[in-house]
C-alpha positions in Angstrom: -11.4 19.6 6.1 -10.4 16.1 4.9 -10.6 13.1 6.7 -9.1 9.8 5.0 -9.1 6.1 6.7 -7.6 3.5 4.7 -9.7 0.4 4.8 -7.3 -2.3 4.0 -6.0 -4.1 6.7 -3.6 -6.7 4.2 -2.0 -3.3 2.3 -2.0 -0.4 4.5 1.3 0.7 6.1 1.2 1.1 10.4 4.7 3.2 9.8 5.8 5.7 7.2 5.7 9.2 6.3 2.7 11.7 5.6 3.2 13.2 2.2 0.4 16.4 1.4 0.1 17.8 -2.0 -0.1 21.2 -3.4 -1.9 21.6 -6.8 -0.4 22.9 -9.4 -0.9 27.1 -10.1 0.8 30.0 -9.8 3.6 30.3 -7.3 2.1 30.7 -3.3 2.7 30.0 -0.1 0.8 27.0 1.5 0.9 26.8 5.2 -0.2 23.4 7.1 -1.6 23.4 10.6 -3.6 21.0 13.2 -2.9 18.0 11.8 -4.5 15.3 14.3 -3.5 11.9 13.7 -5.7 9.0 15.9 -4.2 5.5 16.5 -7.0 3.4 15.5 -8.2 -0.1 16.4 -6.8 -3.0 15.0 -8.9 -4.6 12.5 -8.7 -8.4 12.1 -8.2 -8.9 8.3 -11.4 -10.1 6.8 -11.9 -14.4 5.8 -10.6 -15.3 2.7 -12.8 -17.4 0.2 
């Protein structure tokens, strides 16, 4: 299981498209299932110096 939560409020994209990637190796099948994606909180960006 992987779980990744991009921290930056200035640079992160709210739209787009989920990309996955497959490692290279012999040929196979990979199979994706159960993704779960959670609409988080919105973060005021952080004070500047």
């Amino acid at each position: 299981m992987s779980v990744v939560v991009d921290e930056d409020p200035i640079a992160r994209m709210a739209s787009g498209l989920i990309g996955v990637q497959v490692r290279v190796g012999p040929p196979m099948k990979v199979e994706y299932r159960n993704f779960l994606l959670k609409t988080l909180p919105v973060i005021a960006p952080a004070p500047t110096k």
